[in-house]
N, C-alpha and C positions, 0 to 999 in steps of 0.2 A: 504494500500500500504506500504511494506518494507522501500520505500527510505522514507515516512516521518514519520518514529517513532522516537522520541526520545532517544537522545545518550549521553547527559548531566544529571548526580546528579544536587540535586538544589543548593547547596551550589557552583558548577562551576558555574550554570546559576548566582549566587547573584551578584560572584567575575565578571563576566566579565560584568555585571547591573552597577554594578560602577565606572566600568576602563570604562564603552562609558560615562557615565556621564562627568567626565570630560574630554574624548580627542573630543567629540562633537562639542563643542563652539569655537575649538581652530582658527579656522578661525576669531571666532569677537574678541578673547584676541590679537593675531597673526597677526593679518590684513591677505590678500588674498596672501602667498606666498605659495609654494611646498609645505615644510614642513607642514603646517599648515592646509593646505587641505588633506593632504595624513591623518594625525591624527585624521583628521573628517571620512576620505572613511573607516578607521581602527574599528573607534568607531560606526561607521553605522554598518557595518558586525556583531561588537561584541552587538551591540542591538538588532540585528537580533535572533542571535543566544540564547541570554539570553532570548528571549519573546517566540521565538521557541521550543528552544531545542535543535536542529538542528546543528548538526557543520559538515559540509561538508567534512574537512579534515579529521576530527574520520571516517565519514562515508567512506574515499577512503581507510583509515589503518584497519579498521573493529574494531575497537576500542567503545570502550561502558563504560560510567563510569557511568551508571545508574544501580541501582540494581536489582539483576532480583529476 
């Protein structure tokens, strides 16, 4: 299937492996406010995408940073 091929190089997958590492936890450094949750919802997506591949936005722009 088209929509689930991979559309990330691995070097974006690494950077965004460790931008969710640290906005993950940010709810137990932070306590339970907006901010601190929104940086957790952020860093879930970006784990998403780093274990994936997968980034939804590249896929709506037709965008591809993976080499062919």
């Amino acid at each position: 299937m088209k929509f689930f091929e991979t559309n990330q190089n691995t070097a974006e997958r690494v950077v965004r492996f460790i931008v969710a590492i640290f906005l993950l936890p940010a709810p137990l450094v932070f306590q339970n406010n907006p901010f601190a949750i929104s940086q957790a919802i952020v860093g879930g997506v970006l784990i998403f995408n780093a274990l994936s591949g997968i980034c939804v936005i590249y896929r709506l722009f037709g965008t591809n940073t993976c080499k062919v």
